[in-house]
VEXLUM-505545 format. One record per atom (N, C-alpha, C): residue in three letters; atom name; z, x, y. Coordinates in nm, 3 decimals, always signed. Layout:
BEGIN
<rec resn="ALA" name="CA" pz="Z" px="X" py="Y"/>
...
//
This chain:
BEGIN
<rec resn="UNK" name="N" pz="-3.364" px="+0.182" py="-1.751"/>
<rec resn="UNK" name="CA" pz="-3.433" px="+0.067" py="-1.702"/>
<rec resn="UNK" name="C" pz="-3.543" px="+0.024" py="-1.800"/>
<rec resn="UNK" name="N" pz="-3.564" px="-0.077" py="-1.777"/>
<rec resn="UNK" name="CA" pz="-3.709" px="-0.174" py="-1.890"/>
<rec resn="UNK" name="C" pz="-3.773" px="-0.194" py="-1.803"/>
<rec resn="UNK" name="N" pz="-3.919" px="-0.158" py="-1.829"/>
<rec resn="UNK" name="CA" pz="-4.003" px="-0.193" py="-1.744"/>
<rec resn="UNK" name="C" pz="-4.119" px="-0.282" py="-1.821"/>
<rec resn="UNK" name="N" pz="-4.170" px="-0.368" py="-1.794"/>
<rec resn="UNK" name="CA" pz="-4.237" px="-0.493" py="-1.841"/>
<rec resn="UNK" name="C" pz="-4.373" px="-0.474" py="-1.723"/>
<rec resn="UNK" name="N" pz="-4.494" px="-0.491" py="-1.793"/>
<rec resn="UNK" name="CA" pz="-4.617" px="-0.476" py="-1.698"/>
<rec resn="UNK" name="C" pz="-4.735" px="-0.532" py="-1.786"/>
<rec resn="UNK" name="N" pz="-4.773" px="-0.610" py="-1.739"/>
<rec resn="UNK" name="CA" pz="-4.858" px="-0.767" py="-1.761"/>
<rec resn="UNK" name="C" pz="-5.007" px="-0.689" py="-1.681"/>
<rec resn="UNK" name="N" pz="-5.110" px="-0.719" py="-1.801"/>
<rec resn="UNK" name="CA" pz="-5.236" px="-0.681" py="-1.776"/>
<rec resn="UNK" name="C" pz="-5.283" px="-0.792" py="-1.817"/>
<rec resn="UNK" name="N" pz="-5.451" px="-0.797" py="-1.769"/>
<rec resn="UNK" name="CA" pz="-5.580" px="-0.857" py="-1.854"/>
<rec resn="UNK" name="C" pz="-5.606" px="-1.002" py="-1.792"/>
<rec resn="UNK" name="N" pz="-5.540" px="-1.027" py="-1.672"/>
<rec resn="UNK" name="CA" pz="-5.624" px="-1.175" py="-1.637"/>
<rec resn="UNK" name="C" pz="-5.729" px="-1.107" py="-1.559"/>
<rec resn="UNK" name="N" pz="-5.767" px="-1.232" py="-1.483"/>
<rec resn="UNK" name="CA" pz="-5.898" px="-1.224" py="-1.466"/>
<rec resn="UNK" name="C" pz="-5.993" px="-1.346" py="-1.387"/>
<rec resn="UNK" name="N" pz="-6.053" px="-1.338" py="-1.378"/>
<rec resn="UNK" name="CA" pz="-6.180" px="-1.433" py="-1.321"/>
<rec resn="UNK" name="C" pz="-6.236" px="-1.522" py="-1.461"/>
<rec resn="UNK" name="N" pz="-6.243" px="-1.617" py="-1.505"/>
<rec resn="UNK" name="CA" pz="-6.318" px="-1.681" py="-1.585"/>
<rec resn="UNK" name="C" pz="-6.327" px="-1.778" py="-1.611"/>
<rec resn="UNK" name="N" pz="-6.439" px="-1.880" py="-1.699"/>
<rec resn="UNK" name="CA" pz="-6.484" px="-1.975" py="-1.660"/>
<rec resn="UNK" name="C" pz="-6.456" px="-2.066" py="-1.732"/>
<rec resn="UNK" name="N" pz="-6.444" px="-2.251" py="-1.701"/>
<rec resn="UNK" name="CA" pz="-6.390" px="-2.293" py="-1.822"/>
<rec resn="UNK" name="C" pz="-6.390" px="-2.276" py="-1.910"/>
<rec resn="UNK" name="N" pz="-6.343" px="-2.300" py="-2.065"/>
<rec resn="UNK" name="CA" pz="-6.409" px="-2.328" py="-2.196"/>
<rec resn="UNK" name="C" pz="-6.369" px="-2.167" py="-2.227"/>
<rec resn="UNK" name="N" pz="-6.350" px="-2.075" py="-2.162"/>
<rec resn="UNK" name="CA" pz="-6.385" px="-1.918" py="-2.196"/>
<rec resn="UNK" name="C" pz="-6.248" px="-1.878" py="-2.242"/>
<rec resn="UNK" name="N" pz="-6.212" px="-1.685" py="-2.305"/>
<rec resn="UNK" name="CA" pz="-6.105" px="-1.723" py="-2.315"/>
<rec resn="UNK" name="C" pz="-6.046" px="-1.560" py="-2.296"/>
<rec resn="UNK" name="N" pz="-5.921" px="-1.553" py="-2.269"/>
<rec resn="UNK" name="CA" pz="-5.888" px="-1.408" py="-2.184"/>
<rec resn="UNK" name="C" pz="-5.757" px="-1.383" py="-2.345"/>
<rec resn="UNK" name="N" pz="-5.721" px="-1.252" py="-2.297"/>
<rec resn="UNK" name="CA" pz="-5.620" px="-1.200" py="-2.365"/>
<rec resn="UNK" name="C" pz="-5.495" px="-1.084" py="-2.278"/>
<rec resn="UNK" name="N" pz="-5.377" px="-1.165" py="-2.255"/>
<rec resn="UNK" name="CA" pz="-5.282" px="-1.074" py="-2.159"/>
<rec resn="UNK" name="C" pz="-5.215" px="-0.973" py="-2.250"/>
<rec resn="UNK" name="N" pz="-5.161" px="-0.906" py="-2.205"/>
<rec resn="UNK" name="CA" pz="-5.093" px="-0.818" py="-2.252"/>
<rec resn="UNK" name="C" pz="-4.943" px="-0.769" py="-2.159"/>
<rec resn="UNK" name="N" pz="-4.847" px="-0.770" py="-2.239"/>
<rec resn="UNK" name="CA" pz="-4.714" px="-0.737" py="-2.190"/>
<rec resn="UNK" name="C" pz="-4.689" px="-0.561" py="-2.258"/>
<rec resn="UNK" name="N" pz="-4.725" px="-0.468" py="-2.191"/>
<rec resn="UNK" name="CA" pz="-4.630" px="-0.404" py="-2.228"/>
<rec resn="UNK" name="C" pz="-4.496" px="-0.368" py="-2.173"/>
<rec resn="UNK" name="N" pz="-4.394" px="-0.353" py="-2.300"/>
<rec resn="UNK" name="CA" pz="-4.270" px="-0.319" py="-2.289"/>
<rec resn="UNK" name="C" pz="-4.197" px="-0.125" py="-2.285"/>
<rec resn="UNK" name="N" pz="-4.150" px="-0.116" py="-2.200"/>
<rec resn="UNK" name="CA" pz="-4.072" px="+0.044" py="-2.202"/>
<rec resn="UNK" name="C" pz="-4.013" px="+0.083" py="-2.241"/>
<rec resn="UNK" name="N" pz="-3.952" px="-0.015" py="-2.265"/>
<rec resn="UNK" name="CA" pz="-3.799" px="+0.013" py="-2.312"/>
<rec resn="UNK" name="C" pz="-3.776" px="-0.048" py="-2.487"/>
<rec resn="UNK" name="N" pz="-3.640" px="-0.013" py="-2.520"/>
<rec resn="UNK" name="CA" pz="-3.662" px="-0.006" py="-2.699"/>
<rec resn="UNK" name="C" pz="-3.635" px="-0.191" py="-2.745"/>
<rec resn="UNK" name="N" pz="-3.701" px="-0.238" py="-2.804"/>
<rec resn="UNK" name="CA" pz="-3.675" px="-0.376" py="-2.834"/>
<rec resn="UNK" name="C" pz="-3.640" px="-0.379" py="-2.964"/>
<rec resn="UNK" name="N" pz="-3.504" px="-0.427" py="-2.974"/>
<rec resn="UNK" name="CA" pz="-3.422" px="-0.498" py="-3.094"/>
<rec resn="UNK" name="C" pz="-3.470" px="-0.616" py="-3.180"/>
<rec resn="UNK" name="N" pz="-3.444" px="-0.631" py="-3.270"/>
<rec resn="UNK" name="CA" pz="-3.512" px="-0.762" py="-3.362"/>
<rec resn="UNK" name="C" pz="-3.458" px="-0.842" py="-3.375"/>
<rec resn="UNK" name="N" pz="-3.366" px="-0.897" py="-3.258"/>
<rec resn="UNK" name="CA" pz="-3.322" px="-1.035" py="-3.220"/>
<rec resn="UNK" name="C" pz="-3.337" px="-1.060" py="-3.103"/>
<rec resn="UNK" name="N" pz="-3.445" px="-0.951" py="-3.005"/>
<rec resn="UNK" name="CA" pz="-3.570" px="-0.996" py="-2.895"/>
<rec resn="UNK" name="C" pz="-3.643" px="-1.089" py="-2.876"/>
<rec resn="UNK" name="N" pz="-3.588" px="-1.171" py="-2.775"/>
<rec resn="UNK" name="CA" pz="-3.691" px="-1.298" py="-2.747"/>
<rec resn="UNK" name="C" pz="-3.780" px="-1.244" py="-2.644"/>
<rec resn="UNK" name="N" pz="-3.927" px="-1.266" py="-2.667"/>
<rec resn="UNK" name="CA" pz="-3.983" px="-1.230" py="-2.556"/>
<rec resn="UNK" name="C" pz="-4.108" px="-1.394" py="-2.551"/>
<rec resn="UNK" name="N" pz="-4.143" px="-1.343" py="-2.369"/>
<rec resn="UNK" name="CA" pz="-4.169" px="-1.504" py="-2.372"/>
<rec resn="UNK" name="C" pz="-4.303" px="-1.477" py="-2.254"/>
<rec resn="UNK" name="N" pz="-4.355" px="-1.576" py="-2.264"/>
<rec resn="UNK" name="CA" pz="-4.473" px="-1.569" py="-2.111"/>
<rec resn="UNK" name="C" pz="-4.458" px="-1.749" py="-2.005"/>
<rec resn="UNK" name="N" pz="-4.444" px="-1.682" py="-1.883"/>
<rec resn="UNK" name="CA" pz="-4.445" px="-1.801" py="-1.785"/>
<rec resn="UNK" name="C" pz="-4.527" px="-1.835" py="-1.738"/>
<rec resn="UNK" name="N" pz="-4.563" px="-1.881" py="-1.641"/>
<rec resn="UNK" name="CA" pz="-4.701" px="-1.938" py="-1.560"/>
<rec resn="UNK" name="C" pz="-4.606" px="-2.024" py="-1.411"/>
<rec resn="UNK" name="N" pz="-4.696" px="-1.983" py="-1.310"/>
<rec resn="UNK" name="CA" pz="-4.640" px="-2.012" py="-1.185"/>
<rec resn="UNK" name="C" pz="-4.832" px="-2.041" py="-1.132"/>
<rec resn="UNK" name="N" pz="-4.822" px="-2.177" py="-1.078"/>
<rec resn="UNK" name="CA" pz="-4.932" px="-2.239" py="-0.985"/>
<rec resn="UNK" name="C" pz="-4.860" px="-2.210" py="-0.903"/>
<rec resn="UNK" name="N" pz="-4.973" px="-2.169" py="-0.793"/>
<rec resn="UNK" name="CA" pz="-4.901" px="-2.243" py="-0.604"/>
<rec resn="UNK" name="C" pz="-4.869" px="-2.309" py="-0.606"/>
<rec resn="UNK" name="N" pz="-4.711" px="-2.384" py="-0.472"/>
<rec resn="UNK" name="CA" pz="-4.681" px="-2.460" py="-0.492"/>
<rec resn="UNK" name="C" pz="-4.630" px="-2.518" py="-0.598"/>
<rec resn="UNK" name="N" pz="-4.610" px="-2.463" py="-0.708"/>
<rec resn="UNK" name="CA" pz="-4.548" px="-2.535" py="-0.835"/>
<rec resn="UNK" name="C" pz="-4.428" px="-2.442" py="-0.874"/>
<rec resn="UNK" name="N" pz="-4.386" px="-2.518" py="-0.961"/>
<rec resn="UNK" name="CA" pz="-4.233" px="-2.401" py="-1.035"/>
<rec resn="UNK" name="C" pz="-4.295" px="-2.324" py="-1.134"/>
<rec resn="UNK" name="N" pz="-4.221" px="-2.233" py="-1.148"/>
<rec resn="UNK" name="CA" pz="-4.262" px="-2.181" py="-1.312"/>
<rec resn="UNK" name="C" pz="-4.230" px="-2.229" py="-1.423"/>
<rec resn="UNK" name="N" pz="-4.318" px="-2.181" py="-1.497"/>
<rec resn="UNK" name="CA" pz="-4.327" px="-2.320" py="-1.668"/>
<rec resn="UNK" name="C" pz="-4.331" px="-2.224" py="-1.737"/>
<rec resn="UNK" name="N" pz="-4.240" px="-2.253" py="-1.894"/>
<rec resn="UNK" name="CA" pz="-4.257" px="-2.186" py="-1.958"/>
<rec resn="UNK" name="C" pz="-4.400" px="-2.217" py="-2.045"/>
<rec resn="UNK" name="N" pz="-4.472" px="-2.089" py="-2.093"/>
<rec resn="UNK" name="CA" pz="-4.599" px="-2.091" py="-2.182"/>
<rec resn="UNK" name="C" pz="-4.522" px="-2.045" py="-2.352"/>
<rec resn="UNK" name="N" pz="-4.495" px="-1.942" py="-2.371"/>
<rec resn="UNK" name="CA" pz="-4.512" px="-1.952" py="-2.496"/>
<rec resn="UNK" name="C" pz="-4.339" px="-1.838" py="-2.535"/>
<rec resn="UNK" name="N" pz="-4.305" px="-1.862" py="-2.649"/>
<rec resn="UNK" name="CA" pz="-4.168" px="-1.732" py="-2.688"/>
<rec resn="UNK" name="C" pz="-4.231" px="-1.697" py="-2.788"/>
<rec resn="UNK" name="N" pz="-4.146" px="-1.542" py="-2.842"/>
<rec resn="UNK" name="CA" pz="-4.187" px="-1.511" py="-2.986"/>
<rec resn="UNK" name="C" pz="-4.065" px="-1.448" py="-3.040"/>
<rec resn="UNK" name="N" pz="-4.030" px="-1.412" py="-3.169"/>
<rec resn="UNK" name="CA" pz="-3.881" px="-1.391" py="-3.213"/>
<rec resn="UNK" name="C" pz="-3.918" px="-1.208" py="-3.230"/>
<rec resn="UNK" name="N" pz="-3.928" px="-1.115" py="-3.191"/>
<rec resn="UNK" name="CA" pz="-3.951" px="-0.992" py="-3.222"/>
<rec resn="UNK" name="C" pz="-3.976" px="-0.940" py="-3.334"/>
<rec resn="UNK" name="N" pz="-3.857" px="-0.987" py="-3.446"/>
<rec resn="UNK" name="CA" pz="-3.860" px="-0.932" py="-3.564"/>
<rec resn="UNK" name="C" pz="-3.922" px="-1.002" py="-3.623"/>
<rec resn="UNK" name="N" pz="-3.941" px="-1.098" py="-3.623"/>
<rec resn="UNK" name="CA" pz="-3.986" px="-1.189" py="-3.750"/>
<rec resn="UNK" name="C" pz="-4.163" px="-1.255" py="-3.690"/>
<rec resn="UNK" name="N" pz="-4.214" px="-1.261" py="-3.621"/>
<rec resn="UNK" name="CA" pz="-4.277" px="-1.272" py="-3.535"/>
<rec resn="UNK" name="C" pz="-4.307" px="-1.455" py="-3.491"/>
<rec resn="UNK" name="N" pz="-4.189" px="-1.502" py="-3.524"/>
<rec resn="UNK" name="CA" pz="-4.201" px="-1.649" py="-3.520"/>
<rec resn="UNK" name="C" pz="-4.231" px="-1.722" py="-3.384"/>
<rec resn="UNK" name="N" pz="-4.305" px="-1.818" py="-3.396"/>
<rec resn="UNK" name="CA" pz="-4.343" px="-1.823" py="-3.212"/>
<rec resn="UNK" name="C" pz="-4.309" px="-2.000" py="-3.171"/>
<rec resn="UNK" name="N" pz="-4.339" px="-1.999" py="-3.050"/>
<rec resn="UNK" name="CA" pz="-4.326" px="-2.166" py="-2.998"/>
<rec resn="UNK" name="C" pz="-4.393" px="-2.165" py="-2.901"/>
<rec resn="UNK" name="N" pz="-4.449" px="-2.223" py="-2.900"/>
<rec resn="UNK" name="CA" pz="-4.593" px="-2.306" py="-2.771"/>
<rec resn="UNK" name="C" pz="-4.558" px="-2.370" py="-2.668"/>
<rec resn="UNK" name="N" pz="-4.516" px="-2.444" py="-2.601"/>
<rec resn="UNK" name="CA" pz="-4.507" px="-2.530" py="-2.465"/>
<rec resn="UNK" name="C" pz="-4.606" px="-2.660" py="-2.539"/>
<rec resn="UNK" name="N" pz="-4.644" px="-2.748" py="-2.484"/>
<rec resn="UNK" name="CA" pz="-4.733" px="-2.846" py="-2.530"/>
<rec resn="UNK" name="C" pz="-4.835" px="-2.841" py="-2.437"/>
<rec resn="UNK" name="N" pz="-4.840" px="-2.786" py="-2.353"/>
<rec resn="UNK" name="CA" pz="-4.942" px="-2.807" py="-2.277"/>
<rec resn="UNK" name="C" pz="-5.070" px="-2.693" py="-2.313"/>
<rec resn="UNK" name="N" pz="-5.017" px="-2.614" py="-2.367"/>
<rec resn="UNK" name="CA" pz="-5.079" px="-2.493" py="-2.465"/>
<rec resn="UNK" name="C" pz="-5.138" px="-2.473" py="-2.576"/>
<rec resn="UNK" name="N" pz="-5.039" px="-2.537" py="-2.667"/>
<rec resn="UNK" name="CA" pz="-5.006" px="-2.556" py="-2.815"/>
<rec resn="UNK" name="C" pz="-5.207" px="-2.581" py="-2.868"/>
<rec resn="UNK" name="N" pz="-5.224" px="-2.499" py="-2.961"/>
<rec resn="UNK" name="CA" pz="-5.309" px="-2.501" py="-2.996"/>
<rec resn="UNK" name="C" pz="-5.471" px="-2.443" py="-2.934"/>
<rec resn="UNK" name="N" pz="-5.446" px="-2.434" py="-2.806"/>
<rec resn="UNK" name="CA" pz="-5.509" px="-2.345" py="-2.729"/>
<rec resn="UNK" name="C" pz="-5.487" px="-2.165" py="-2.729"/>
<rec resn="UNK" name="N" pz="-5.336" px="-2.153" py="-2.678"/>
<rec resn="UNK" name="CA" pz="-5.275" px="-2.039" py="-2.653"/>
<rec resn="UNK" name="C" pz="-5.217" px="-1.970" py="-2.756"/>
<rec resn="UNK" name="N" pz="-5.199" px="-1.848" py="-2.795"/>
<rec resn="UNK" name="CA" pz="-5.114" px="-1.791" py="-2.882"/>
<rec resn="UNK" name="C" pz="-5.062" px="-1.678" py="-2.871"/>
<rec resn="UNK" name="N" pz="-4.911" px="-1.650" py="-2.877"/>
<rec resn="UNK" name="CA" pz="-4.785" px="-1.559" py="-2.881"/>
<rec resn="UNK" name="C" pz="-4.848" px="-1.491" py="-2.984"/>
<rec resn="UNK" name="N" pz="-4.850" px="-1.364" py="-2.961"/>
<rec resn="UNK" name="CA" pz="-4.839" px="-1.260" py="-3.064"/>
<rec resn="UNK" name="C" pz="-4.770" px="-1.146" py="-2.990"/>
<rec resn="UNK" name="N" pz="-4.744" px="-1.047" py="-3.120"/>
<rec resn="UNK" name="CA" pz="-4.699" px="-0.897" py="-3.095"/>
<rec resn="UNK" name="C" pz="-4.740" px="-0.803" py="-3.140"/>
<rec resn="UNK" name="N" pz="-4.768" px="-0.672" py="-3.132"/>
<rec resn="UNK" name="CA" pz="-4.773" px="-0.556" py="-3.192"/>
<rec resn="UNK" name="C" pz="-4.607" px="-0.459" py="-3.179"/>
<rec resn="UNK" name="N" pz="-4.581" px="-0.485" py="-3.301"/>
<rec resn="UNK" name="CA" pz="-4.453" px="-0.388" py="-3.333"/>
<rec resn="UNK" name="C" pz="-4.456" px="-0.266" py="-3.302"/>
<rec resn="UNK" name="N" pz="-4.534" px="-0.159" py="-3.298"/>
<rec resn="UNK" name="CA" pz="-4.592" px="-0.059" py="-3.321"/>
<rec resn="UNK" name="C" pz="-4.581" px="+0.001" py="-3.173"/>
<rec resn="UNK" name="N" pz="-4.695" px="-0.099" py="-3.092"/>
<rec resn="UNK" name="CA" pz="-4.705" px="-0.073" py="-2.961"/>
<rec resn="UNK" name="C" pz="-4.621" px="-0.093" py="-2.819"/>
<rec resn="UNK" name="N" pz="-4.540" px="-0.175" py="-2.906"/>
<rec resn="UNK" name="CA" pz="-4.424" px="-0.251" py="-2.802"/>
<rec resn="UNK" name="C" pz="-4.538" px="-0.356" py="-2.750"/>
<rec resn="UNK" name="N" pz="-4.592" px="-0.459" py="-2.722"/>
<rec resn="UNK" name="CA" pz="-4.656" px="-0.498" py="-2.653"/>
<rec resn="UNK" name="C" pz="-4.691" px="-0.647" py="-2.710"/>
<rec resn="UNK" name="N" pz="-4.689" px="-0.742" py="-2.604"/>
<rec resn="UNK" name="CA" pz="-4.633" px="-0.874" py="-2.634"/>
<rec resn="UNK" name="C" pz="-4.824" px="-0.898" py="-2.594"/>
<rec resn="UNK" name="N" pz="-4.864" px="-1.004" py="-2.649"/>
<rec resn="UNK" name="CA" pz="-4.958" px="-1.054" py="-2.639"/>
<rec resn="UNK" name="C" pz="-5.003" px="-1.211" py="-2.603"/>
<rec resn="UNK" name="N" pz="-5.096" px="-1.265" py="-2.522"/>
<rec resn="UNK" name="CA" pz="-5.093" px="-1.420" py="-2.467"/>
<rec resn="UNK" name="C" pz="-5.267" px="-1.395" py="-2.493"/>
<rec resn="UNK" name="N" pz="-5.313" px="-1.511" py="-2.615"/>
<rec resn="UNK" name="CA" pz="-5.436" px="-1.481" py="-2.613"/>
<rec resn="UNK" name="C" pz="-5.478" px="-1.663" py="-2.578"/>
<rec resn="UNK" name="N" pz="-5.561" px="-1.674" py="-2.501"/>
<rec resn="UNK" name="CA" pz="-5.584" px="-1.796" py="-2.417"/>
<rec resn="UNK" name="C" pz="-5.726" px="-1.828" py="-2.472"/>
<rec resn="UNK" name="N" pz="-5.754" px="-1.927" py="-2.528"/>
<rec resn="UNK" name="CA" pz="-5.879" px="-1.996" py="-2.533"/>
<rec resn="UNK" name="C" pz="-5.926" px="-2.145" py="-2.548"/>
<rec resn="UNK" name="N" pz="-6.023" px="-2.179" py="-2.487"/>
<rec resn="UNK" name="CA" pz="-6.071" px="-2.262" py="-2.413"/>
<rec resn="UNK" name="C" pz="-6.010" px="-2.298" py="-2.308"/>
<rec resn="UNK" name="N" pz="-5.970" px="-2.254" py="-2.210"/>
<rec resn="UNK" name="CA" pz="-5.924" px="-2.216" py="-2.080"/>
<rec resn="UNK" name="C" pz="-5.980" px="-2.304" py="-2.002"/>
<rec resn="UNK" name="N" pz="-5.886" px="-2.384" py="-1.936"/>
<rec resn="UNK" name="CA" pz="-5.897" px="-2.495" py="-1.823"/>
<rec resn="UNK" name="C" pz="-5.898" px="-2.444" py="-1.708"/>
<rec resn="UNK" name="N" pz="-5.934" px="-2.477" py="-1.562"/>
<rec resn="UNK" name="CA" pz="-5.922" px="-2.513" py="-1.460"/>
<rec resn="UNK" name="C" pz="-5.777" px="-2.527" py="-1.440"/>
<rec resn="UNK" name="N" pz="-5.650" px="-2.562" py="-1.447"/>
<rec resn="UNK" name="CA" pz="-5.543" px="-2.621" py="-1.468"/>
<rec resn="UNK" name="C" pz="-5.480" px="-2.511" py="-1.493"/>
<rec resn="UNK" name="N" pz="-5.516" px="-2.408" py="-1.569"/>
<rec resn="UNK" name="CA" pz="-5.458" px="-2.246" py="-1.674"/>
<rec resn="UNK" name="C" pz="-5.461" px="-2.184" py="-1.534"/>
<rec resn="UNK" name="N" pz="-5.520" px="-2.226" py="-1.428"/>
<rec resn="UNK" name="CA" pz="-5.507" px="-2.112" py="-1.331"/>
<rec resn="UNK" name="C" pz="-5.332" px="-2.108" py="-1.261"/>
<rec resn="UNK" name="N" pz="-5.304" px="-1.963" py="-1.303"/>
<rec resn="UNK" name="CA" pz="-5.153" px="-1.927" py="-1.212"/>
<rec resn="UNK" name="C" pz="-5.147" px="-1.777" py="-1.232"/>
<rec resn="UNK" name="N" pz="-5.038" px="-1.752" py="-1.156"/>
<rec resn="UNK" name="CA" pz="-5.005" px="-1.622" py="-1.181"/>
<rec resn="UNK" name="C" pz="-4.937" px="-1.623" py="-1.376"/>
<rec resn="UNK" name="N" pz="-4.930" px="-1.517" py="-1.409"/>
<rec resn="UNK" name="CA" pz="-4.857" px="-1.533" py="-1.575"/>
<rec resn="UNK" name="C" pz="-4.762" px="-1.414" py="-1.570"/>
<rec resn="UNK" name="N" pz="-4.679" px="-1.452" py="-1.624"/>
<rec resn="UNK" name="CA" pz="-4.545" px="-1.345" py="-1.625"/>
<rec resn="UNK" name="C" pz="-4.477" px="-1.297" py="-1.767"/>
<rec resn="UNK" name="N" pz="-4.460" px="-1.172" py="-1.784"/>
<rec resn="UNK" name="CA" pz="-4.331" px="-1.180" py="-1.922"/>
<rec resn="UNK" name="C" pz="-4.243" px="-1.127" py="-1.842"/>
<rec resn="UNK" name="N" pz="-4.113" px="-1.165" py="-1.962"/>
<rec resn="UNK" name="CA" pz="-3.994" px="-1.144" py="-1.958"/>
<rec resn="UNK" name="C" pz="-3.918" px="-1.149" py="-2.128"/>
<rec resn="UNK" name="N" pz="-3.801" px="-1.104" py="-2.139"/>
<rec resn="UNK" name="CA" pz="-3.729" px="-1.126" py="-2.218"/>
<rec resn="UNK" name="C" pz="-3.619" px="-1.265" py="-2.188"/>
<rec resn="UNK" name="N" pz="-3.618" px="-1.328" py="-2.317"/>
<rec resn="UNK" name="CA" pz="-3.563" px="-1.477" py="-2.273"/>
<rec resn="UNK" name="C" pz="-3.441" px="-1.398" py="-2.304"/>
<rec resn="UNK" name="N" pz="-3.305" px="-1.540" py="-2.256"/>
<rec resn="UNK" name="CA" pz="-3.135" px="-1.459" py="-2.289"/>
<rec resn="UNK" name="C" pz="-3.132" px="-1.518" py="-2.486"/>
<rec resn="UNK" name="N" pz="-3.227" px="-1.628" py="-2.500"/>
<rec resn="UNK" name="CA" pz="-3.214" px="-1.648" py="-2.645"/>
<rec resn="UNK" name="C" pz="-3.250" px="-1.732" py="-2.686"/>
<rec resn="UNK" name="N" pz="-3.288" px="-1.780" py="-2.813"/>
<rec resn="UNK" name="CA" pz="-3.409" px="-1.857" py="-2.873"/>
<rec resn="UNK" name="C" pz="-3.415" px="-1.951" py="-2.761"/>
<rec resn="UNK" name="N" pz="-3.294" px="-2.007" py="-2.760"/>
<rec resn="UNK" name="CA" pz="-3.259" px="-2.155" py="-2.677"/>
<rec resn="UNK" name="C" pz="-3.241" px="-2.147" py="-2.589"/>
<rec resn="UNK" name="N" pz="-3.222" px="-2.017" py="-2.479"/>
<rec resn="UNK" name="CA" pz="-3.201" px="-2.040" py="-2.362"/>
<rec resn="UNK" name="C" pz="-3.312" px="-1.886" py="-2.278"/>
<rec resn="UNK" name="N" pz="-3.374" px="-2.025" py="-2.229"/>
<rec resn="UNK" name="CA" pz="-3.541" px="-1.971" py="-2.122"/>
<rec resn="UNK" name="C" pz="-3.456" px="-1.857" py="-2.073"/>
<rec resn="UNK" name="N" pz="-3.393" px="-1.877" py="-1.991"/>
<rec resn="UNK" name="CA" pz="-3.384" px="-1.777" py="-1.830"/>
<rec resn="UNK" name="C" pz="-3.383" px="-1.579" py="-1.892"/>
<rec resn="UNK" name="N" pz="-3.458" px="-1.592" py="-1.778"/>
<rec resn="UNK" name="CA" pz="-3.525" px="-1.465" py="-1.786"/>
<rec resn="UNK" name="C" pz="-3.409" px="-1.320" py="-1.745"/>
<rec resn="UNK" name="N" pz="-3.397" px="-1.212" py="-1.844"/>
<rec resn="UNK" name="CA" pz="-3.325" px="-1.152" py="-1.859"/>
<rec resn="UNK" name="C" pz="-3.314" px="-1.044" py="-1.742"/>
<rec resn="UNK" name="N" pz="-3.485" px="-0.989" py="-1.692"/>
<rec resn="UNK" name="CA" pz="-3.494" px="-0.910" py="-1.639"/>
<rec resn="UNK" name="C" pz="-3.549" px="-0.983" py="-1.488"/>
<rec resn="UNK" name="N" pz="-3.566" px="-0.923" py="-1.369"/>
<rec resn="UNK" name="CA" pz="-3.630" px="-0.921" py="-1.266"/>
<rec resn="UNK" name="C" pz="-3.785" px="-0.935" py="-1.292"/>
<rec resn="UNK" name="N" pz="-3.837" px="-1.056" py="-1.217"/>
<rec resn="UNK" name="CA" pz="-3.968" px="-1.085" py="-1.248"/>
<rec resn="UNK" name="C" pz="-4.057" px="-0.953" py="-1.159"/>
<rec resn="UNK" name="N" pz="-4.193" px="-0.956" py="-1.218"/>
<rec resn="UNK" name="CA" pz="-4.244" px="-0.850" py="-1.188"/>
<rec resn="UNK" name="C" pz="-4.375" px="-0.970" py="-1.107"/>
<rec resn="UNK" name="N" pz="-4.501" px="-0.842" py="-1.065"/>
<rec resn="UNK" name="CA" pz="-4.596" px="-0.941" py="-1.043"/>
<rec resn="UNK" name="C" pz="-4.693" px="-0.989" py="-1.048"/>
<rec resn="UNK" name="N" pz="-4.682" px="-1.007" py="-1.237"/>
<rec resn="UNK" name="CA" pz="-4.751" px="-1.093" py="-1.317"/>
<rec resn="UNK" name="C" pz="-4.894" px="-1.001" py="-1.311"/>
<rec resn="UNK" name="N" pz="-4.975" px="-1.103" py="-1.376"/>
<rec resn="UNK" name="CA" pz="-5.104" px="-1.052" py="-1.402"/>
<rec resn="UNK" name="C" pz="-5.168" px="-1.204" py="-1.361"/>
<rec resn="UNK" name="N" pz="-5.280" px="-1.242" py="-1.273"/>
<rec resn="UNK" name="CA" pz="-5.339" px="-1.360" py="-1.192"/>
<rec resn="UNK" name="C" pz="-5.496" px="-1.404" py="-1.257"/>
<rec resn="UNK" name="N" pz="-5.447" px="-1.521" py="-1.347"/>
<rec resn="UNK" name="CA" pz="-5.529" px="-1.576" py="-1.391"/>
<rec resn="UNK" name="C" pz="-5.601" px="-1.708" py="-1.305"/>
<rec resn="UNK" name="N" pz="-5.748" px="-1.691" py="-1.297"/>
<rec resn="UNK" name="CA" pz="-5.839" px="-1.802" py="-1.220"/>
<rec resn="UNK" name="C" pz="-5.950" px="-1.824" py="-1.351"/>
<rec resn="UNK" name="N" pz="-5.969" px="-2.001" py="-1.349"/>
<rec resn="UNK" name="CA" pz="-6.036" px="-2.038" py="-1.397"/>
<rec resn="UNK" name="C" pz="-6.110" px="-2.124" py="-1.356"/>
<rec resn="UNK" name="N" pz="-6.259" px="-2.126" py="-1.331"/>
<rec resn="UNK" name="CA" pz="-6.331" px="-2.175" py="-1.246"/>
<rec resn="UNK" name="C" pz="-6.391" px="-2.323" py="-1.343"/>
<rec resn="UNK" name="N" pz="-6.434" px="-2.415" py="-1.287"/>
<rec resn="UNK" name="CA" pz="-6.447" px="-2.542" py="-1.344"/>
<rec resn="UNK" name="C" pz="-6.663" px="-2.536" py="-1.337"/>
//
């Protein structure tokens, strides 16, 4: 089994800025897409950000882009979402997963339950 477990949100205030963390259990290959979601109440889930494992190439969402950033540690297994200047709006639950591939979102494994980001205005 892979087990995927999302740390580091938090309470914080606009303008401010948090750093999640995905760690992974299981052994990741270097044609691993790994990715972070975001779920508001009431809303669907959106994708936030992918990254290519091996190569560490990434893609943003636009609603992010330039705020947020995909990283990894090879080493540690552990996928990274570092968030700054953080809106009011950034508030949701946040999720990883492994995507099925560059191009296609849907999530490989069973969602877990997330790590719950609030951002106060």
């Amino acid at each position: 089994q892979v087990q995927l477990v999302e740390s580091g949100g938090g309470l914080v205030q606009a303008g401010g800025s948090l750093r999640l963390s995905c760690a992974v259990s299981g052994r990741t290959l270097s044609s691993y897409v790994m990715g972070w979601f975001r779920q508001a109440p009431g809303k669907e889930r959106e994708f936030v950000a992918q990254i290519l494992w091996s190569s560490g190439s990434t893609y943003h969402a636009d609603s992010v882009k330039g705020r947020f950033l995909i990283s990894r540690d090879y080493a540690k297994n552990t996928v990274y979402l570092q968030m700054n200047s953080l809106k009011p709006e950034d508030t949701a639950v946040y999720y990883c997963n492994r995507l099925t591939s560059w191009d296609n979102r849907d999530g490989i494994y069973g969602w877990g339950k997330g790590t719950l980001v609030t951002v106060s205005s």
